[in-house]
mmCIF entry with sequence, helices, sheets and N, C-alpha, C, O atoms, coordinates in Angstrom:
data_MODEL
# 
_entry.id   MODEL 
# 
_entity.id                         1 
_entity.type                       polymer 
_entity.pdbx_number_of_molecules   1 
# 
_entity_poly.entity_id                      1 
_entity_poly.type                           'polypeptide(L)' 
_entity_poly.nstd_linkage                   no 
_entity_poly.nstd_monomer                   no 
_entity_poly.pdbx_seq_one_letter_code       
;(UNK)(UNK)(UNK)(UNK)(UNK)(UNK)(UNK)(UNK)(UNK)(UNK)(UNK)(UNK)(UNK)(UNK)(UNK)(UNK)
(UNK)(UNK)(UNK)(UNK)(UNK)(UNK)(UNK)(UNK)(UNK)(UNK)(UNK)(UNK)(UNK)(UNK)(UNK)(UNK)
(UNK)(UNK)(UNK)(UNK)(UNK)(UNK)(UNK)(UNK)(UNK)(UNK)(UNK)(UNK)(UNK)(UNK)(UNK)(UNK)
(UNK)(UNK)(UNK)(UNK)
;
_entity_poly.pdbx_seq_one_letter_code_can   XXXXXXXXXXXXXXXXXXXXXXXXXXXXXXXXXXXXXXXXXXXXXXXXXXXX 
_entity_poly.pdbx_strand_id                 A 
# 
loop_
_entity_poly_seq.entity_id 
_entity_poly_seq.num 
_entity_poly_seq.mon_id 
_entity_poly_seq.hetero 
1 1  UNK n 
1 2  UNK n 
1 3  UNK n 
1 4  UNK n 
1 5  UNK n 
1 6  UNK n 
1 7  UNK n 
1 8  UNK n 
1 9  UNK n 
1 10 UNK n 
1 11 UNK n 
1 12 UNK n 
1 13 UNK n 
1 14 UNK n 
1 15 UNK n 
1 16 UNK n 
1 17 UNK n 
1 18 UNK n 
1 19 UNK n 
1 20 UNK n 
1 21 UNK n 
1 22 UNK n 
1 23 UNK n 
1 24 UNK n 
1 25 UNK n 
1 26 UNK n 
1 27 UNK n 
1 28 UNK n 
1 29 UNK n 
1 30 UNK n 
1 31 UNK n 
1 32 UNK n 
1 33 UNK n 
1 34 UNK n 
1 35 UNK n 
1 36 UNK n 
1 37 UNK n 
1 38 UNK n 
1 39 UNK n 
1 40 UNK n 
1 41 UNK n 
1 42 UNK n 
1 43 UNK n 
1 44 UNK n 
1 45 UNK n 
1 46 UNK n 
1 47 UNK n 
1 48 UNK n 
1 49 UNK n 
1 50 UNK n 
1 51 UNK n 
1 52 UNK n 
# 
_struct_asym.id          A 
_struct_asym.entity_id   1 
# 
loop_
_struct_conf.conf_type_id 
_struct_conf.id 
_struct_conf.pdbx_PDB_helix_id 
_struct_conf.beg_label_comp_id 
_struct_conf.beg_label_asym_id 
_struct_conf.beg_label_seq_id 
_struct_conf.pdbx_beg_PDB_ins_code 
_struct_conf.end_label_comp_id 
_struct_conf.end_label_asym_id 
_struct_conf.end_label_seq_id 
_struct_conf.pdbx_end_PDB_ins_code 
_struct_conf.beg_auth_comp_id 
_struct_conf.beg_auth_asym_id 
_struct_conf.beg_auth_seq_id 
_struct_conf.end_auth_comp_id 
_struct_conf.end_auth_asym_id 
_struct_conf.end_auth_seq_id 
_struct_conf.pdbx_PDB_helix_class 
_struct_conf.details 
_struct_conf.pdbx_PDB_helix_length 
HELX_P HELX_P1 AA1 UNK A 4  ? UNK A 8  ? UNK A 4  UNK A 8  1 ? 5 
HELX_P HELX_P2 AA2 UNK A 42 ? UNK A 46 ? UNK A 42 UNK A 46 1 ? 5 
HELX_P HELX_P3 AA3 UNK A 49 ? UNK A 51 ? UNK A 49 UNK A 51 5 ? 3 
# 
_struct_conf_type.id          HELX_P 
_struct_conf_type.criteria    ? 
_struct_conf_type.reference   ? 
# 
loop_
_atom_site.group_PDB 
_atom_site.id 
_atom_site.type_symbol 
_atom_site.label_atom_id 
_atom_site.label_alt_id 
_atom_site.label_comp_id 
_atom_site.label_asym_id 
_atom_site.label_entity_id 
_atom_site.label_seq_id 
_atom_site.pdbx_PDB_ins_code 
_atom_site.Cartn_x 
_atom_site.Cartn_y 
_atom_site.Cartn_z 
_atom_site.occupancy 
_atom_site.B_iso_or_equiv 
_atom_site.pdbx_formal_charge 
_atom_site.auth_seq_id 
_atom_site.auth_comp_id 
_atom_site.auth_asym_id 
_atom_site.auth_atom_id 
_atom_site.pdbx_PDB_model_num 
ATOM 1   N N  . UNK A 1 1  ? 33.364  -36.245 29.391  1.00 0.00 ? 1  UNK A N  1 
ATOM 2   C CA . UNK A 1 1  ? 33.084  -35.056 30.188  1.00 0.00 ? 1  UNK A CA 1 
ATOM 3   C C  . UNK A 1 1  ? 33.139  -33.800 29.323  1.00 0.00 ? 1  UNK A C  1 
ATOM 4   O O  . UNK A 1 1  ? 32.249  -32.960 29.456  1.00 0.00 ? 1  UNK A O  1 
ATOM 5   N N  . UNK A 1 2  ? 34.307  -33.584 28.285  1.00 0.00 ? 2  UNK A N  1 
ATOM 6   C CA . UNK A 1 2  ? 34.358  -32.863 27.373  1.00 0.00 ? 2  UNK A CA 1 
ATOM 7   C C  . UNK A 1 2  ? 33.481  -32.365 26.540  1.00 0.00 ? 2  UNK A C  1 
ATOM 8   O O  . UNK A 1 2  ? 33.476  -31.283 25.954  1.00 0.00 ? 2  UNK A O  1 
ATOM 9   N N  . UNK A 1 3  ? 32.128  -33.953 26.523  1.00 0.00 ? 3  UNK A N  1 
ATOM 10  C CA . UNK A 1 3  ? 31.025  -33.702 25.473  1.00 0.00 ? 3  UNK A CA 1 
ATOM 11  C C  . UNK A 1 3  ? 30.062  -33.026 26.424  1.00 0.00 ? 3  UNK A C  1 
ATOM 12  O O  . UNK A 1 3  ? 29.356  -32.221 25.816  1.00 0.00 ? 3  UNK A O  1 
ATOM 13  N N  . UNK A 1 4  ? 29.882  -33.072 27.335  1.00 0.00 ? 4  UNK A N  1 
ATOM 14  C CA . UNK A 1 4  ? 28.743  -32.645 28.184  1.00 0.00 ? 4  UNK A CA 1 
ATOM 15  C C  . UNK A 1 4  ? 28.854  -31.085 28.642  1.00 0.00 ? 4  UNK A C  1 
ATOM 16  O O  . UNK A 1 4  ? 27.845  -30.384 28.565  1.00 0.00 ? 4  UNK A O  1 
ATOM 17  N N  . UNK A 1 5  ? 30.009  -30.577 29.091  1.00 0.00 ? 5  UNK A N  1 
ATOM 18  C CA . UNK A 1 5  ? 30.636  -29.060 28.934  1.00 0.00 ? 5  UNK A CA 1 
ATOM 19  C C  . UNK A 1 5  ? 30.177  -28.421 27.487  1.00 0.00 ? 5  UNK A C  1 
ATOM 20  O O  . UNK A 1 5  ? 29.544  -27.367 27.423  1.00 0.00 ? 5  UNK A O  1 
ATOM 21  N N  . UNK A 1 6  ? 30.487  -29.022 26.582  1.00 0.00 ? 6  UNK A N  1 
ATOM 22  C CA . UNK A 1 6  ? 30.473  -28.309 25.212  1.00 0.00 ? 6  UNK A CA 1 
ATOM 23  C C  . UNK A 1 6  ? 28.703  -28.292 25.246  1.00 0.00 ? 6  UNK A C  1 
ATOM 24  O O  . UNK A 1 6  ? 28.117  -27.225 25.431  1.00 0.00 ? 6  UNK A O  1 
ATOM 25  N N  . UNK A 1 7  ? 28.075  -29.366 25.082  1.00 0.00 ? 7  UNK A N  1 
ATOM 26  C CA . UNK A 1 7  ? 26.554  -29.340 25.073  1.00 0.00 ? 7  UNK A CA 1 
ATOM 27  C C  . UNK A 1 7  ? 26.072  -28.353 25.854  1.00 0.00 ? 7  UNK A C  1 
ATOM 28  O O  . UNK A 1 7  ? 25.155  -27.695 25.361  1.00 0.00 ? 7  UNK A O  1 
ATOM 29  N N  . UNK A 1 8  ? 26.440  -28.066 26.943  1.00 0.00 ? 8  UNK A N  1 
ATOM 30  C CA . UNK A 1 8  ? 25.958  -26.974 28.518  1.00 0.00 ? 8  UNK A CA 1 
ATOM 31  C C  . UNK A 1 8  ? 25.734  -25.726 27.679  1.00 0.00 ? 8  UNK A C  1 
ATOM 32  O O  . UNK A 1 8  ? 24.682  -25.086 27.662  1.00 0.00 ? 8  UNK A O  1 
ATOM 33  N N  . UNK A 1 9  ? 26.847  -25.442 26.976  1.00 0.00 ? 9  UNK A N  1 
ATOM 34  C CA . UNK A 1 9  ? 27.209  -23.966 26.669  1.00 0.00 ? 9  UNK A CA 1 
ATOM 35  C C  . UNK A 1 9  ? 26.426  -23.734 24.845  1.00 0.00 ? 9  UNK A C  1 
ATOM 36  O O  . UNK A 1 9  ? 26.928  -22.981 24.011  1.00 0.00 ? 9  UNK A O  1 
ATOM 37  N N  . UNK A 1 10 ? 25.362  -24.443 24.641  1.00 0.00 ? 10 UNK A N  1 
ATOM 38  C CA . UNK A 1 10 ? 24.921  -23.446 23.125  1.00 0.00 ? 10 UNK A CA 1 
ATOM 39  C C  . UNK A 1 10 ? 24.493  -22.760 22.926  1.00 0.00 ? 10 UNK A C  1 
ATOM 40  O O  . UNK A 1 10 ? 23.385  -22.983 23.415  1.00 0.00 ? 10 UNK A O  1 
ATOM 41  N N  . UNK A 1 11 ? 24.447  -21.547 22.332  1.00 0.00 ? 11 UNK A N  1 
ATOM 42  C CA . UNK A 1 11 ? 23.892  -20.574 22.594  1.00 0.00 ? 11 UNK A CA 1 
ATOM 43  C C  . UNK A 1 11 ? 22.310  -20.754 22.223  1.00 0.00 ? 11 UNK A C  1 
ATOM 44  O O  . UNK A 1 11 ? 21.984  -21.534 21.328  1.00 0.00 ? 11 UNK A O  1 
ATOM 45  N N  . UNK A 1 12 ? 21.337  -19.991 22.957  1.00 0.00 ? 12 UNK A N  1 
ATOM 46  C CA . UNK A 1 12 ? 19.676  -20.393 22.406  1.00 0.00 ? 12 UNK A CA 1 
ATOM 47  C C  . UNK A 1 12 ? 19.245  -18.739 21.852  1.00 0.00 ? 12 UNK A C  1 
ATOM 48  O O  . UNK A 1 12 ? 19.848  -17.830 22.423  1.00 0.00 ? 12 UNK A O  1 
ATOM 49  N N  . UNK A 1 13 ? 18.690  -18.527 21.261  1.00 0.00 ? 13 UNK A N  1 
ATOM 50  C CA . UNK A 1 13 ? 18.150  -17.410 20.431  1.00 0.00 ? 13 UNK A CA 1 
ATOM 51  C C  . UNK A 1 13 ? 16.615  -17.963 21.045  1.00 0.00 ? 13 UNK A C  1 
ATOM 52  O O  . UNK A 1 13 ? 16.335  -19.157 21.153  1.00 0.00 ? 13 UNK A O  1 
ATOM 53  N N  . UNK A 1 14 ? 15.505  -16.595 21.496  1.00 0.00 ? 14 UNK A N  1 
ATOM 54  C CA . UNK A 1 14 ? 14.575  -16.890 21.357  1.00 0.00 ? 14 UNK A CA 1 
ATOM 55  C C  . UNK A 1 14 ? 14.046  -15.289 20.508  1.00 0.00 ? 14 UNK A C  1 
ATOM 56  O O  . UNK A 1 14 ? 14.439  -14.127 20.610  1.00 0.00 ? 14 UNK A O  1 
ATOM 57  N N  . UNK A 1 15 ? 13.273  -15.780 19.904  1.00 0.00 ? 15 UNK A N  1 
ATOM 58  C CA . UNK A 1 15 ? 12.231  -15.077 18.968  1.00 0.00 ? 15 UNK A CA 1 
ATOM 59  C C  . UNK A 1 15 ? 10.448  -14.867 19.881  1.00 0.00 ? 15 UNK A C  1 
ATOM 60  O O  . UNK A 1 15 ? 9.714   -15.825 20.122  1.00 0.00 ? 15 UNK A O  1 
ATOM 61  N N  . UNK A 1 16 ? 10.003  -12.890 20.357  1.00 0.00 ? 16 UNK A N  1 
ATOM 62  C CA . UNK A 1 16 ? 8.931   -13.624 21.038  1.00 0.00 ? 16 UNK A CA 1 
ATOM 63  C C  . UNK A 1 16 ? 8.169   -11.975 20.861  1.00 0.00 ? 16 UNK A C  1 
ATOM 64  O O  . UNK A 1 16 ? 8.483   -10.915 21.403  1.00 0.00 ? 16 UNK A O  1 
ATOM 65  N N  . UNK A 1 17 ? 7.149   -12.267 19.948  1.00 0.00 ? 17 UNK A N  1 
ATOM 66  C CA . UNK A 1 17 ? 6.248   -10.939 19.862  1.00 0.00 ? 17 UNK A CA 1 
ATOM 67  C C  . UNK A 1 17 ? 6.022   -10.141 20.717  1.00 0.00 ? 17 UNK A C  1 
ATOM 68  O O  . UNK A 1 17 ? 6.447   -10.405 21.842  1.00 0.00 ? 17 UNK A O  1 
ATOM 69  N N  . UNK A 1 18 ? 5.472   -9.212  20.560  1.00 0.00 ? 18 UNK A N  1 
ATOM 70  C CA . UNK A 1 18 ? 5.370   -7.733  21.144  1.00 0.00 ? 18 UNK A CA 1 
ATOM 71  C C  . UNK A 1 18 ? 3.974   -7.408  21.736  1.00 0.00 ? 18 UNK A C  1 
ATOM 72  O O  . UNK A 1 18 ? 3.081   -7.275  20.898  1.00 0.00 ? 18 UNK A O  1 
ATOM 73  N N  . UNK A 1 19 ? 3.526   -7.209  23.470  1.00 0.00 ? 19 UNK A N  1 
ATOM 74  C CA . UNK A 1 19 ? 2.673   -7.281  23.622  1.00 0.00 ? 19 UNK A CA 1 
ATOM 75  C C  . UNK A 1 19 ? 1.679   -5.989  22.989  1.00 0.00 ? 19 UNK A C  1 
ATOM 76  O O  . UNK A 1 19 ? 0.481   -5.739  23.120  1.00 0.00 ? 19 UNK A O  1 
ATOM 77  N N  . UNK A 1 20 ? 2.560   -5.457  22.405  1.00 0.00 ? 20 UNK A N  1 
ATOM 78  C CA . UNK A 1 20 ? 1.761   -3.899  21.993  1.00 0.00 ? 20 UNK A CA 1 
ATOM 79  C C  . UNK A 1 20 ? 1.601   -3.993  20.988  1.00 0.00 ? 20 UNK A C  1 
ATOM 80  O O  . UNK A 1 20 ? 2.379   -4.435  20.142  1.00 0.00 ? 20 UNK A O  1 
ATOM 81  N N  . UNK A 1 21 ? 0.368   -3.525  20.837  1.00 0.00 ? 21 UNK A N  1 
ATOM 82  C CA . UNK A 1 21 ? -0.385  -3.537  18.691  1.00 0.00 ? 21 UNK A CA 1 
ATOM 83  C C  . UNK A 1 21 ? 0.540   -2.480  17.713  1.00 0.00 ? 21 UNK A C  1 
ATOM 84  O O  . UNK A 1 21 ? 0.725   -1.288  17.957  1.00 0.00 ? 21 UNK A O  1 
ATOM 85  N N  . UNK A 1 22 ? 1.091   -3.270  16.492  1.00 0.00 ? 22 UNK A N  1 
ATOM 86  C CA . UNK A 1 22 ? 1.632   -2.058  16.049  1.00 0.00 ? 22 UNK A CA 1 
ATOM 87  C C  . UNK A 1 22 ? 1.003   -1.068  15.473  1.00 0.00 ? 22 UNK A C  1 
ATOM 88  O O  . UNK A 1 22 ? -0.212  -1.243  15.564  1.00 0.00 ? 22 UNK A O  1 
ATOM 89  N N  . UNK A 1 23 ? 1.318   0.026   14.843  1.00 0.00 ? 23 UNK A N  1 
ATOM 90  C CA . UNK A 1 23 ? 0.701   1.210   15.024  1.00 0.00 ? 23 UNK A CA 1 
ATOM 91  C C  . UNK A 1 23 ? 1.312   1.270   13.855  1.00 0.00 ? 23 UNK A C  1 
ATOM 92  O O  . UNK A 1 23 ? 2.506   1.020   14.021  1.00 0.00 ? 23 UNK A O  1 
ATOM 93  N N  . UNK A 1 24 ? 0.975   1.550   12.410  1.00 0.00 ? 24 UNK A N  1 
ATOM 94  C CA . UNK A 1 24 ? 1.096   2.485   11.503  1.00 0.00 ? 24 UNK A CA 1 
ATOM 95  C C  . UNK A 1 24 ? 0.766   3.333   10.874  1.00 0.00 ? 24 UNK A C  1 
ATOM 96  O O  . UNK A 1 24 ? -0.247  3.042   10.240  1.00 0.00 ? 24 UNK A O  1 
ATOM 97  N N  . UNK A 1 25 ? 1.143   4.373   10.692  1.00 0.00 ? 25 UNK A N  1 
ATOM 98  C CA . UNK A 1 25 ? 0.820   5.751   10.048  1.00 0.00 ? 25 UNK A CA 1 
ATOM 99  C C  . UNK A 1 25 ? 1.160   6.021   8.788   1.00 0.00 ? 25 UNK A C  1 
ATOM 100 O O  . UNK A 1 25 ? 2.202   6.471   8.311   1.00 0.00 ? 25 UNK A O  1 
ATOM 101 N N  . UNK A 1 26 ? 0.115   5.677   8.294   1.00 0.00 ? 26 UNK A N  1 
ATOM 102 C CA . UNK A 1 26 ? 0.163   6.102   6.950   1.00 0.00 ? 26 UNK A CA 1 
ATOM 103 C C  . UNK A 1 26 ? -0.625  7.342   5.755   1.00 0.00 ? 26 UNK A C  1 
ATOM 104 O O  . UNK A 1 26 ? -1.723  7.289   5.202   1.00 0.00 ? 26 UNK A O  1 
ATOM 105 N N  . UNK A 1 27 ? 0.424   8.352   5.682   1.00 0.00 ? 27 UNK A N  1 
ATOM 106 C CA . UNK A 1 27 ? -0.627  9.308   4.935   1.00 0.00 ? 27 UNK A CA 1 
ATOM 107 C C  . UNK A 1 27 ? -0.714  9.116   3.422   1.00 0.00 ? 27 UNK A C  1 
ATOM 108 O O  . UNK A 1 27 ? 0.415   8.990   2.947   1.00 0.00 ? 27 UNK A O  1 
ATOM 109 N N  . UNK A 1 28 ? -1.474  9.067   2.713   1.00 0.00 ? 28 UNK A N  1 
ATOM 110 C CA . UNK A 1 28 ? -1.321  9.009   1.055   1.00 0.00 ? 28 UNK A CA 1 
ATOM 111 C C  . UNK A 1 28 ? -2.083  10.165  0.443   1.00 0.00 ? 28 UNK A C  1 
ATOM 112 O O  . UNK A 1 28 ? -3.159  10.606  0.845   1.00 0.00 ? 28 UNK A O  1 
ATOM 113 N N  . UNK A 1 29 ? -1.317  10.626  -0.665  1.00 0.00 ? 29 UNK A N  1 
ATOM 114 C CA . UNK A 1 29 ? -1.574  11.446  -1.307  1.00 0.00 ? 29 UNK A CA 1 
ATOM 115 C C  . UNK A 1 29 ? -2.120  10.775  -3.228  1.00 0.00 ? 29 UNK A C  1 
ATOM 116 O O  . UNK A 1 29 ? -1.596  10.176  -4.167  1.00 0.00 ? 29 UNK A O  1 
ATOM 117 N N  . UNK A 1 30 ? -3.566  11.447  -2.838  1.00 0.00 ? 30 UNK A N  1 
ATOM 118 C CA . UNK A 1 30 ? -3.918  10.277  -4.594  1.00 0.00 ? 30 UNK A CA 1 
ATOM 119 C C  . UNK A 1 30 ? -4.452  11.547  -4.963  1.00 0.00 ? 30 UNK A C  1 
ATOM 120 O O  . UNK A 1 30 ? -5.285  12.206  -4.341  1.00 0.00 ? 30 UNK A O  1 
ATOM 121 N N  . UNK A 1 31 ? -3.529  11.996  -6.718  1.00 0.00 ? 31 UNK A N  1 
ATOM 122 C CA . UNK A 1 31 ? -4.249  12.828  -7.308  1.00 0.00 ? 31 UNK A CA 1 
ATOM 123 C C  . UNK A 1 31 ? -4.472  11.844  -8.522  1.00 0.00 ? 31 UNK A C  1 
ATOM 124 O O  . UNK A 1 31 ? -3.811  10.848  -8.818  1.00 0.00 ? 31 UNK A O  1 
ATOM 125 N N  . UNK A 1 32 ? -5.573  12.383  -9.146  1.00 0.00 ? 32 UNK A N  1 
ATOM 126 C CA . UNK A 1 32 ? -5.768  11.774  -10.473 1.00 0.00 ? 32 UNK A CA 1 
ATOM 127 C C  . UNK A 1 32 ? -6.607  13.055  -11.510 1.00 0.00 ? 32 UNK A C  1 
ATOM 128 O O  . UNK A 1 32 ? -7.314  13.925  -11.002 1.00 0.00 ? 32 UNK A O  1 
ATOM 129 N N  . UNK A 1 33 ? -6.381  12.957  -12.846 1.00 0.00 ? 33 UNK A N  1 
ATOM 130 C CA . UNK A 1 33 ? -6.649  13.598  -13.812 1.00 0.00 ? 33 UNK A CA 1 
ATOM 131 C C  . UNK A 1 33 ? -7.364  12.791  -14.953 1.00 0.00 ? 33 UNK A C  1 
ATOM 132 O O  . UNK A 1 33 ? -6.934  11.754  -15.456 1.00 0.00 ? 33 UNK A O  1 
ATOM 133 N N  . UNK A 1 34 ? -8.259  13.289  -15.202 1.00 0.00 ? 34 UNK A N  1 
ATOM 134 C CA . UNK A 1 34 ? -9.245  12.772  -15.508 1.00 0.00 ? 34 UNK A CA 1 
ATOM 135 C C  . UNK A 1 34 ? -9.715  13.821  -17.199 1.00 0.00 ? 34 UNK A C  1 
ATOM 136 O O  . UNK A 1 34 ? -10.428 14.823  -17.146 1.00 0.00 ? 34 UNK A O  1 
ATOM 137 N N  . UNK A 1 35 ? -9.100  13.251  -18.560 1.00 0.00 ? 35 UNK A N  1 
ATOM 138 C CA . UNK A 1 35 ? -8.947  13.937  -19.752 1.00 0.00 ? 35 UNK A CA 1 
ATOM 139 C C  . UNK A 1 35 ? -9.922  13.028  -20.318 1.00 0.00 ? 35 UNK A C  1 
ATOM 140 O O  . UNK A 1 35 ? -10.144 11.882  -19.927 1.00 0.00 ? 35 UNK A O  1 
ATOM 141 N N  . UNK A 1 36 ? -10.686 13.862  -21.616 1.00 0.00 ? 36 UNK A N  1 
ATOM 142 C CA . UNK A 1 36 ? -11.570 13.623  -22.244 1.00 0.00 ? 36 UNK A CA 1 
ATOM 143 C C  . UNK A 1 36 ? -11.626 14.561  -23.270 1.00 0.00 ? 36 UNK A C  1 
ATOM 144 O O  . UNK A 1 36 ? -11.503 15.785  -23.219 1.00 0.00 ? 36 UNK A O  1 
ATOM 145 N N  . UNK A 1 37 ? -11.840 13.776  -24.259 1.00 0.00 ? 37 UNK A N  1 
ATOM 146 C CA . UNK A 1 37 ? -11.086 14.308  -25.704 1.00 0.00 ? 37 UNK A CA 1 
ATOM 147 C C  . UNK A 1 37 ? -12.744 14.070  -26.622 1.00 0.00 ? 37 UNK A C  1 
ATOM 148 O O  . UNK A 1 37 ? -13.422 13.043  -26.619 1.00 0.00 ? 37 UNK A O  1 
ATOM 149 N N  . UNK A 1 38 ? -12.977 15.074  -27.174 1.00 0.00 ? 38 UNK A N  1 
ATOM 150 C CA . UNK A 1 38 ? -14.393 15.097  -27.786 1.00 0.00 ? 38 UNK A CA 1 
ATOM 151 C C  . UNK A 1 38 ? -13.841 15.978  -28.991 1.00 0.00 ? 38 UNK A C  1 
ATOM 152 O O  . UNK A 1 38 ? -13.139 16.988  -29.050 1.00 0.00 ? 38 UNK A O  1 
ATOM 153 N N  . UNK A 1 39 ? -14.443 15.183  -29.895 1.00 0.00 ? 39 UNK A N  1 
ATOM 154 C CA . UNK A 1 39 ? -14.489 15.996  -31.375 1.00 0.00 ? 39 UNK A CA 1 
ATOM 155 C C  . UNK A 1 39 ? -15.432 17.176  -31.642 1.00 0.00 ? 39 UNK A C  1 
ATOM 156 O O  . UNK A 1 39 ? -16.563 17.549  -31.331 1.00 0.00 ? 39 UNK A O  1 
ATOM 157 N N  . UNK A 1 40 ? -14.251 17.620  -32.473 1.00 0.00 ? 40 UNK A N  1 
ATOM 158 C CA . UNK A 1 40 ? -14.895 18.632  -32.453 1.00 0.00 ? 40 UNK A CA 1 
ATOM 159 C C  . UNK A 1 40 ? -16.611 19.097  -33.352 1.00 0.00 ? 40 UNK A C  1 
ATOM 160 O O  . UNK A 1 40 ? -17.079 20.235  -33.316 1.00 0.00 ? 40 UNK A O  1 
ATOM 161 N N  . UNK A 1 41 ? -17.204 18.034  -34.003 1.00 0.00 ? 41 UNK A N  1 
ATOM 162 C CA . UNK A 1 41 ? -18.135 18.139  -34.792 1.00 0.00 ? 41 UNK A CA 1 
ATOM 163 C C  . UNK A 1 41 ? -19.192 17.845  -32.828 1.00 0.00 ? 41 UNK A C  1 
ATOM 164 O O  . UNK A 1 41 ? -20.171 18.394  -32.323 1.00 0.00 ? 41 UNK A O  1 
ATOM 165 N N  . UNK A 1 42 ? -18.242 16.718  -32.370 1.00 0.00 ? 42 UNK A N  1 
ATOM 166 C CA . UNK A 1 42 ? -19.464 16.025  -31.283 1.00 0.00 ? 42 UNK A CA 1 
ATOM 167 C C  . UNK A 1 42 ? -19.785 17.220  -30.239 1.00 0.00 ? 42 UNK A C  1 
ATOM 168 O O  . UNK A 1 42 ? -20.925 17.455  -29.837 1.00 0.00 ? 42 UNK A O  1 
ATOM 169 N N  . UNK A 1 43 ? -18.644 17.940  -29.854 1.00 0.00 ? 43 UNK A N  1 
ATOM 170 C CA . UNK A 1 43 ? -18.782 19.105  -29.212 1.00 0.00 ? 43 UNK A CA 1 
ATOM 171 C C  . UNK A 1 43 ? -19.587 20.283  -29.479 1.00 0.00 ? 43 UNK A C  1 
ATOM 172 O O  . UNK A 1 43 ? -20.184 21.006  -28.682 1.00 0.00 ? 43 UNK A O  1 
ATOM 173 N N  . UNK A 1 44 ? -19.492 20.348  -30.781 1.00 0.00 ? 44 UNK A N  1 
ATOM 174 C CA . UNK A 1 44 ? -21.044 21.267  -31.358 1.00 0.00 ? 44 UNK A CA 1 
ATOM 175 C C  . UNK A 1 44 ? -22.271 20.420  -31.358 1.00 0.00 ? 44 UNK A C  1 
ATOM 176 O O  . UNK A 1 44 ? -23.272 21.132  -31.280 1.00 0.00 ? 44 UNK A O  1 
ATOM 177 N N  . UNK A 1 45 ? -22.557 19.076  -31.422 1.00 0.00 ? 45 UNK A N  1 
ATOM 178 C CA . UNK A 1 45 ? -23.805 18.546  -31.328 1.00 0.00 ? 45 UNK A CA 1 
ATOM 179 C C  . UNK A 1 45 ? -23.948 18.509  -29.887 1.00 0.00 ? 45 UNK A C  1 
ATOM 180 O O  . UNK A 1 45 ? -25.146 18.343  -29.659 1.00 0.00 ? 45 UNK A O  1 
ATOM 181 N N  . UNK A 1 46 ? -23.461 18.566  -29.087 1.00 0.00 ? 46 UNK A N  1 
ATOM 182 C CA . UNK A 1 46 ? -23.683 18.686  -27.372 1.00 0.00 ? 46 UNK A CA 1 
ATOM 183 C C  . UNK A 1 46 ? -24.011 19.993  -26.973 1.00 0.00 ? 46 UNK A C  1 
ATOM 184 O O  . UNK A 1 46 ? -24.781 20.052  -26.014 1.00 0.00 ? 46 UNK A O  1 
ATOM 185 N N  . UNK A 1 47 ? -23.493 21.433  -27.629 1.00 0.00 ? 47 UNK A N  1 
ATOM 186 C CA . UNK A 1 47 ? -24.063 22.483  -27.591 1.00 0.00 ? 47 UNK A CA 1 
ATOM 187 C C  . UNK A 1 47 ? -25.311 23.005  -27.935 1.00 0.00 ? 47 UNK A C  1 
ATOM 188 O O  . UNK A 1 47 ? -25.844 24.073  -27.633 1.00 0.00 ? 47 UNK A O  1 
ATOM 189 N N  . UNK A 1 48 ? -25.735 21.940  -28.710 1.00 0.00 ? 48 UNK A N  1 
ATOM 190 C CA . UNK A 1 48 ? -26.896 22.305  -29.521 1.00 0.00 ? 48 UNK A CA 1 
ATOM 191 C C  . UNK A 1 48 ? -28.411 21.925  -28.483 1.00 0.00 ? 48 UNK A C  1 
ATOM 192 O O  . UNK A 1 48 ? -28.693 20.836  -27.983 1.00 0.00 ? 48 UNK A O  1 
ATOM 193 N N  . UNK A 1 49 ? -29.110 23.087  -28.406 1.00 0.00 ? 49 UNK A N  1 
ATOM 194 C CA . UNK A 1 49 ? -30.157 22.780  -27.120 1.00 0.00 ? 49 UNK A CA 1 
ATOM 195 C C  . UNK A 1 49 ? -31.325 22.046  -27.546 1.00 0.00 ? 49 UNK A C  1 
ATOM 196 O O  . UNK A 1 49 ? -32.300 21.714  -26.872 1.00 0.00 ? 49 UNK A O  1 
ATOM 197 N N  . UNK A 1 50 ? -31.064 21.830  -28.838 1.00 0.00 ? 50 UNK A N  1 
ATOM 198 C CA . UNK A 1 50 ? -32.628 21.422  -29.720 1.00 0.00 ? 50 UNK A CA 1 
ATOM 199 C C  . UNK A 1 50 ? -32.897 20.092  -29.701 1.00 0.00 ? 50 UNK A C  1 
ATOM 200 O O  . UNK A 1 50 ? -33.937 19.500  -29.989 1.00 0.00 ? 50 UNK A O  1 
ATOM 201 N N  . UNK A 1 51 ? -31.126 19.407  -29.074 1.00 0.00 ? 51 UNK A N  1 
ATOM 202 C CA . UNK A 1 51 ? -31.468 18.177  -29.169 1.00 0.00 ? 51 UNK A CA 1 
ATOM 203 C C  . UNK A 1 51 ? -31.412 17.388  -27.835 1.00 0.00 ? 51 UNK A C  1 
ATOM 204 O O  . UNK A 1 51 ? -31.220 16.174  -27.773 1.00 0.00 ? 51 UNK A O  1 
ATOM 205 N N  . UNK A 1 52 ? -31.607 18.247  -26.733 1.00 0.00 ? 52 UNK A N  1 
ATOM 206 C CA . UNK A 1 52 ? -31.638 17.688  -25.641 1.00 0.00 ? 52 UNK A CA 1 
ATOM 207 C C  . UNK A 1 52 ? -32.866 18.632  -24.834 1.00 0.00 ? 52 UNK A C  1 
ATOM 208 O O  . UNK A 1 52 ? -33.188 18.366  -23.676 1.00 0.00 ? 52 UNK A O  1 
# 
């Protein structure tokens, strides 16, 4: 009788999703920098109008 009392009483956990869609908000912030390094001989041939 002892075993059947103890069995009665286990505790049950239930696990049970959410009828509502979740919702996240997410803001992002993207900077980017953008360097470019030109020599200085190439930088005078890019100035030069004769060749473009």
């Amino acid at each position: 009788m002892l075993i059947s009392l103890v069995s009665a009483c286990t505790p049950t956990v239930r696990i049970e999703p959410s009828d509502k869609p979740i919702v996240i908000n997410l803001n992002v912030k993207i900077e980017h920098d953008i360097r470019i390094k030109v020599d200085k001989e190439l930088d005078s041939l890019l100035e030069n109008e004769q060749l473009f």
